[in-house]
N, C-alpha and C positions, 0 to 999 in steps of 0.2 A: 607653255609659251613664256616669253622671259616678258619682263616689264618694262614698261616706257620710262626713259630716261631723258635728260638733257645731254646736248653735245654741244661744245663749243671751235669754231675754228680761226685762229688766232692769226689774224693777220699782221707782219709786221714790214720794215723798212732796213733789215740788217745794214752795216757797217762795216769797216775794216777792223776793227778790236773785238777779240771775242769775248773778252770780259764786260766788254759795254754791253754785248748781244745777250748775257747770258742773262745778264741784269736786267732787260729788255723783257726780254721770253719770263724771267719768273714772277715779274709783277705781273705779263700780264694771261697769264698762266695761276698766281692768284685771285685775279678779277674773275676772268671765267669759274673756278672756286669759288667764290661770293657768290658768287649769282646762279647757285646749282649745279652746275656744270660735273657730270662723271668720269665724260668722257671730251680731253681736251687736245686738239693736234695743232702742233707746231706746223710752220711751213718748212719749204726745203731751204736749205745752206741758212737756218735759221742762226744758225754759230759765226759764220761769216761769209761778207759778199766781199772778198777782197781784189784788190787793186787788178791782181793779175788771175788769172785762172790756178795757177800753181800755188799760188798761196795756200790754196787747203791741203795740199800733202804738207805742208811745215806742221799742219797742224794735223794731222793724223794720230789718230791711237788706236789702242790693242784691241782688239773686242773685250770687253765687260774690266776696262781700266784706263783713267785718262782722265782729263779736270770735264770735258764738255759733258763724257757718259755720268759723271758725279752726280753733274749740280741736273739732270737731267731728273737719277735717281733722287735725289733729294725733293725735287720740285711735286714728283708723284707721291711721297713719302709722305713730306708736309701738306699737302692738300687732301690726302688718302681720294686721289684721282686715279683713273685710268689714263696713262700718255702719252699720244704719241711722237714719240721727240724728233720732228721735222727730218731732217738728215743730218747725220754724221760722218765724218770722212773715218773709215777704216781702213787699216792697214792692208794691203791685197800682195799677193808674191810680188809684184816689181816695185821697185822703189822710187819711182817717178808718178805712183799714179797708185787711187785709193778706189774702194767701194765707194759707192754714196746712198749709205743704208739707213733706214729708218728702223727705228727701235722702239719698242712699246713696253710701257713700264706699268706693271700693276699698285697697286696703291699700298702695298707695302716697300715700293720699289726697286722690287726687283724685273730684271728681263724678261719678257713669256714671248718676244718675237721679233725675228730681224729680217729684214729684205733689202735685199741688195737691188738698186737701179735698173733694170735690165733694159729699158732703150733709154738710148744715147742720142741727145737735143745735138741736132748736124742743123744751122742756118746759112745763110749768105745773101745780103740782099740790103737795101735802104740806108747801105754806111754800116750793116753789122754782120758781124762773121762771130759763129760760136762752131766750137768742135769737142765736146764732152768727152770724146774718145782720148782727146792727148790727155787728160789731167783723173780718167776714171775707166776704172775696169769693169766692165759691165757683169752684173747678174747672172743665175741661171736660172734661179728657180722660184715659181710664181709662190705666193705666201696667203693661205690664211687662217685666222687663228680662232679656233670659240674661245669667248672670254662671259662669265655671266650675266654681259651686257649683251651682247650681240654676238654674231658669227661677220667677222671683219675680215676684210680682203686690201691687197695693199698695193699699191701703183705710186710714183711718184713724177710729177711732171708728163713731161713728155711721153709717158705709159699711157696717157690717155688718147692718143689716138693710136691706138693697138687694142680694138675690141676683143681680138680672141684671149689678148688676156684676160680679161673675165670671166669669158665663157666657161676658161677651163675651171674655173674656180666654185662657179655656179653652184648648188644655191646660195645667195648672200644677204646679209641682211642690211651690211652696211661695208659701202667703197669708202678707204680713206686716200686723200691725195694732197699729201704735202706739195708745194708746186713753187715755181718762180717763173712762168711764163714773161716773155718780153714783153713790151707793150705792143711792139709791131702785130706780130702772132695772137699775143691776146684778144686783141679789139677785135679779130676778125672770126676768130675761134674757140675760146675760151669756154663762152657760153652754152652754143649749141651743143657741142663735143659734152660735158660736163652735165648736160641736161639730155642725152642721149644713151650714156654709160648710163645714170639711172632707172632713163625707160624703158632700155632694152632689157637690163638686168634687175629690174622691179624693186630696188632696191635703194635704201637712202646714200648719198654722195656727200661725204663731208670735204670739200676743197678749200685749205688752209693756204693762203697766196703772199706773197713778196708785191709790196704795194706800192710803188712811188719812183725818185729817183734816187739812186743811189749814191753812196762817197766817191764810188768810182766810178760815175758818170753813168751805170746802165740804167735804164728803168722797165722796170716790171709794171704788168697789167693790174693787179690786183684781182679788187671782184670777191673777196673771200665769201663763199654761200654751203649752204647745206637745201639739200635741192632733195627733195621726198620720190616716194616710187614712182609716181604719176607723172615726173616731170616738174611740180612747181617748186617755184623759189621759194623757201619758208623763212630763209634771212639771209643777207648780203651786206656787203661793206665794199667802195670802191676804192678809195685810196688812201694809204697812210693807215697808223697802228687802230689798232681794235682786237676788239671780242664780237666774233658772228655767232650766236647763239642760237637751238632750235630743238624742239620736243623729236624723238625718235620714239616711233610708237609702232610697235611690233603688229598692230590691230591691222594698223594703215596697209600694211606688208600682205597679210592674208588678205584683205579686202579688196587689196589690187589684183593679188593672184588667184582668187579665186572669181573674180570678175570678168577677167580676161589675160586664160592660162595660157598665153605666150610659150612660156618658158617649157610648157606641157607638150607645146603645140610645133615644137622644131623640129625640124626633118633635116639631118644632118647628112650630106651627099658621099 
């Protein structure tokens, strides 16, 4: 059985420079580092919330080459953390429109895993319209990865309300989900959605969020928590920058499953 560790999930307020973001993301990507942290996740478009939706194709790069994939690698290096670096816009065949992958860096820093976005946030409603499909290429394939921490599963945003994406992924020990929910969506969803992935899939929930208002006027729900197999909150943060810190403990994981073997117990039609 592996050992209990700390997790940190790193809530912040991105901007339209991504040199300010990155600056952003590594202080406090070393705070969660101080304070024990092994395993630390960025939120999504932690690099930038900019002006227009299009802005992150300017700022696309290569898989495993670019200033954001760097300083990402560097921040896991210097820390000798495990990280996982919010999203990244990567290069995809058309030239109008990128991955929106998340990458996970071991603490030597190098790569051990990438996932591509696979559902695409479609709203319309209260003054706001989003359409992820014009500015990203969606995903194919569900991701997760054993690391000597955990057995990690990967979703970003909007993936959470898509349970069979887990399912298929099952057993787990730990969901991660970088996120930038709206605040609309948020307030109403957020939570329960996020404390339900857990229960169903017995498993801890680390949800790293975009928290505030933005340079360019959007605003994000926050709420960044890490939410144990049972369902409970074991730390949360609601708006604006921080570090949500919380023990993962492998013990908890058997204790729940062999209490009440759910996951034992499904009859698949």
């Amino acid at each position: 059985m592996k050992q209990k560790f700390t997790a940190a999930a790193v809530q912040m307020v991105s901007g339209t420079d991504v040199s300010a973001n990155l600056e952003a993301a590594a202080r406090l990507v070393a705070e969660a580092a101080e304070q024990g942290a092994r395993l630390v996740v960025l939120p999504e478009y932690f690099c930038l919330m900019g002006e227009q939706d299009s802005d992150k194709v300017a700022h696309r790069e290569a898989f495993g080459a670019g200033p954001i994939q760097a300083a990402l690698a560097a921040m896991a290096r210097r820390h000798g953390v495990w990280l996982v670096g919010g999203t990244v816009p990567l290069e995809c065949p058309e030239p109008d429109r990128v991955f929106n992958s998340t990458l996970t860096y071991n603490p030597q820093g190098e790569v051990v895993a990438r996932y591509d976005k696979i559902h695409l946030f479609g709203f319309t409603g209260t003054g706001e319209s989003y359409c992820e499909s014009n500015t990203i290429r969606p995903g194919t394939e569900p991701v997760k990865v054993s690391t000597p921490l955990a057995d990690i599963a990967y979703s970003i945003c909007y993936d959470l309300r898509f349970p069979e994406l887990y399912r298929g992924l099952s057993p787990i020990d730990v969901i991660v989900l970088p996120a930038a929910f709206t605040a609309t969506t948020g307030e109403a969803h957020w939570e329960p959605l996020i404390r339900s992935r857990a229960i169903e899939n017995q498993c801890y929930l680390i949800a790293s969020a975009q928290g505030g208002t933005h340079q360019n006027g959007r605003k994000t729900h926050g709420q960044s928590m890490i939410v144990d197999p049972w369902g409970r909150i074991l730390a949360q943060q609601d708006k604006g920058e921080g570090v949500v810190l919380a023990e993962i403990d492998p013990s908890v994981i058997q204790s729940v499953r062999s209490r009440l073997p759910a996951l034992a117990h499904r009859v698949l039609p």
